[in-house]
C-alpha angles and dihedrals in degrees: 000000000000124000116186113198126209118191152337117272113262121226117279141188096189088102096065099086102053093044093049088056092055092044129011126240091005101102089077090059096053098082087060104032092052085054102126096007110067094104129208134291124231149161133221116249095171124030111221128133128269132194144190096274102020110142110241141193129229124199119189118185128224109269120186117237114267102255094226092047095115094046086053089055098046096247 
């Protein structure tokens, strides 16, 4: 089985409303609460089966340095 993913989730504020109609007042919540825990999105190149304990393997390509990396920090 091969996944490629293909980013991290961006912020949203879709969910809102339908959190809103579960519980009041708590859509407005969702976009802060989510920071750090949206997830990725991916897509499946190769079918295959995978299961709770199955050993996997993670490439990560090279990827040059973003040239403006110490001025985003504040460096």
């Amino acid at each position: 089985m091969t996944l490629v993913v293909d980013m991290a989730n961006r912020p949203c504020h879709l969910p809102a409303k339908p959190i809103d109609a579960e519980g009041p007042g708590n859509g407005k919540a969702f976009k802060q609460a989510a920071k750090g825990r949206r997830g990725v999105t991916a897509w499946v190149e190769r079918e295959g089966v995978l299961s709770v304990g199955d050993t996997l393997r993670l490439h990560i390509p090279d990827q040059p340095v973003w040239p403006h990396l110490d001025h985003a920090r504040g460096a």
